[in-house]
GUDO-834678 format. One record per atom (N, C-alpha, C, CB): x negated, z, y negated; residue in three letters. Coordinates in steps of 0.02 Angstrom, whole numbers, padded with zeros to 5 digits, always signed. Each point is the difference from the previous one (the first is absolute). Last residue first. Glycine has a CB too. Example, Ala and Ser with C-alpha at 12.3 -4.5 7.8 and 13.67 -1.06 7.14 Angstrom:
-00642+00354+00112Ser -00042+00003-00059Ser +00039+00037-00055Ser -00059-00108+00032Ser +00044+00104+00254Ala +00045+00000-00059Ala -00045+00000-00060Ala +00095+00062+00059Ala 
//
This chain:
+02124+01862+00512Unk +00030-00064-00022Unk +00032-00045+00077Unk -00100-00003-00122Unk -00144+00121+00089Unk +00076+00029-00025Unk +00042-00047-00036Unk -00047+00108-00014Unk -00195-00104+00089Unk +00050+00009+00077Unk +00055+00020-00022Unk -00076+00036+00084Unk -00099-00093-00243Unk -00002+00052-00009Unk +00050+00007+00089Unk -00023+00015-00174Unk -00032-00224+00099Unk -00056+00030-00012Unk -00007+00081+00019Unk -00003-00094-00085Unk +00198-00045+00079Unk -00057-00032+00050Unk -00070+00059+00004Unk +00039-00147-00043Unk +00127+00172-00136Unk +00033+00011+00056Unk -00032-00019+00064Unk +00088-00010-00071Unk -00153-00074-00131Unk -00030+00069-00022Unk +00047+00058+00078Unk -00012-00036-00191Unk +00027-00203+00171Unk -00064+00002-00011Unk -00007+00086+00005Unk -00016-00127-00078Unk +00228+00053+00022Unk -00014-00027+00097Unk -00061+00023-00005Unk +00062-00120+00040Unk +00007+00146-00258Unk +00022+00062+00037Unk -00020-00012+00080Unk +00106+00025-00091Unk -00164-00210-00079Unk -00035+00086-00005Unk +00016+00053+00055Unk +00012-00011-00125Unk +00098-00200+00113Unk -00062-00017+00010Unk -00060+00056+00010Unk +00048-00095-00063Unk +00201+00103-00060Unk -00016-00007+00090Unk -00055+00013+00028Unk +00060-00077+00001Unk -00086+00052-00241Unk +00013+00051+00007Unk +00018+00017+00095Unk +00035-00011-00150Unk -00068-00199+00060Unk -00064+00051-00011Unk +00011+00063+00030Unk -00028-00047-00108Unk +00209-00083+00059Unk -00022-00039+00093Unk -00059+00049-00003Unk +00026-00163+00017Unk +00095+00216-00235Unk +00027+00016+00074Unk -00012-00022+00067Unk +00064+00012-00066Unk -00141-00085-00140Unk -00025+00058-00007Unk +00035+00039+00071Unk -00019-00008-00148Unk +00055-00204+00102Unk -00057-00022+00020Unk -00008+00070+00010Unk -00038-00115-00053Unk +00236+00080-00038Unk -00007-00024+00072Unk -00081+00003+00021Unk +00112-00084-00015Unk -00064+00112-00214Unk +00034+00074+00057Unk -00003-00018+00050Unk +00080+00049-00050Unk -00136-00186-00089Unk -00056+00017+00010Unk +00016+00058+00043Unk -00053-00050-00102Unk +00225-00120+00051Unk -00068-00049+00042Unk -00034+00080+00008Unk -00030-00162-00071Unk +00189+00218-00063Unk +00028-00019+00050Unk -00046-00009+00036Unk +00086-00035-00039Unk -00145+00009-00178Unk +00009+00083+00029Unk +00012-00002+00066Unk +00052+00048-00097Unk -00046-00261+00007Unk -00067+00031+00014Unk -00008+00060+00029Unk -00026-00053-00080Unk +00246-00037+00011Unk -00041-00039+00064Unk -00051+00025+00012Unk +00032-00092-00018Unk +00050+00157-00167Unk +00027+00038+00055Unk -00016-00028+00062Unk +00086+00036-00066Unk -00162-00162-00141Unk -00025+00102+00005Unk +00021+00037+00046Unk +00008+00017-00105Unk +00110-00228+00062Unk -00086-00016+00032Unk -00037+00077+00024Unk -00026-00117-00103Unk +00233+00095-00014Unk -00008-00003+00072Unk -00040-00027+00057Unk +00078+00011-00046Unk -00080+00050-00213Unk +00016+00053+00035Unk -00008-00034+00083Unk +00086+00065-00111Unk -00134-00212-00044Unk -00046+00045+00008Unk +00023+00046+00044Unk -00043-00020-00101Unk +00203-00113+00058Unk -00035-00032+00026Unk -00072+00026+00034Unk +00071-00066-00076Unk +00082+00110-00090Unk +00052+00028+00080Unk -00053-00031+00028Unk +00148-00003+00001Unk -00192-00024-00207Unk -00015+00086+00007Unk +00038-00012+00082Unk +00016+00085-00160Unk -00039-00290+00042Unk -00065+00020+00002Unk -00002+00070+00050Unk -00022-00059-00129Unk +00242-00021+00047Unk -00045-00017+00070Unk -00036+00015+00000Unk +00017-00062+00024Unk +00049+00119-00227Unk +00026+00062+00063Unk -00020-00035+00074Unk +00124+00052-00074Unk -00185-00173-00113Unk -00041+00078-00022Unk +00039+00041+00067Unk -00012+00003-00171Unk +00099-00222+00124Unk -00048+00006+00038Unk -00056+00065-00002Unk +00032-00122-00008Unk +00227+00140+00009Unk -00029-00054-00046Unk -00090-00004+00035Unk +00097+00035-00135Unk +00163-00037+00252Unk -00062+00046+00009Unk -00042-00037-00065Unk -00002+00031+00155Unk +00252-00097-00121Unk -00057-00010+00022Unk -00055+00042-00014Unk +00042-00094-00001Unk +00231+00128+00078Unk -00044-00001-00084Unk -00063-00019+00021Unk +00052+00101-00072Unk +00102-00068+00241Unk +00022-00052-00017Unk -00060-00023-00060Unk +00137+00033+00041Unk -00103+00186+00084Unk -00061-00035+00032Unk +00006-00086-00026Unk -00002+00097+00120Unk +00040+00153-00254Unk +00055-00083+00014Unk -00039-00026+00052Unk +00047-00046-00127Unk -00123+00306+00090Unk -00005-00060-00018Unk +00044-00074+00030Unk -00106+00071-00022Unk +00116+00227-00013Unk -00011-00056+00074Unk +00002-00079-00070Unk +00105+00084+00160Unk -00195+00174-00225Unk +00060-00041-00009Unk -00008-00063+00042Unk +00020+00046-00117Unk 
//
């Protein structure tokens, strides 16, 4: 159900939008790291092997 954006948030639900978009920042931050690794792998393993 869409929320009044007028009604104030009590602080049990900031607490929670807050966590959450910390939690997605992180997820976010670590997928980026798992995907330069992952680059990192395939050039390496493409160097190595003359394929690619």
């Amino acid at each position: 159900m869409p929320r009044d954006d007028h009604e104030p948030l009590s602080d049990e639900r900031r607490e929670l939008d807050e966590h959450v978009t910390t939690s997605r920042r992180c997820v976010g931050e670590r997928i980026t790291d798992l995907c330069g690794a992952l680059e990192v792998s395939r050039e390496r393993l493409a160097e190595s092997t003359g394929i690619g």
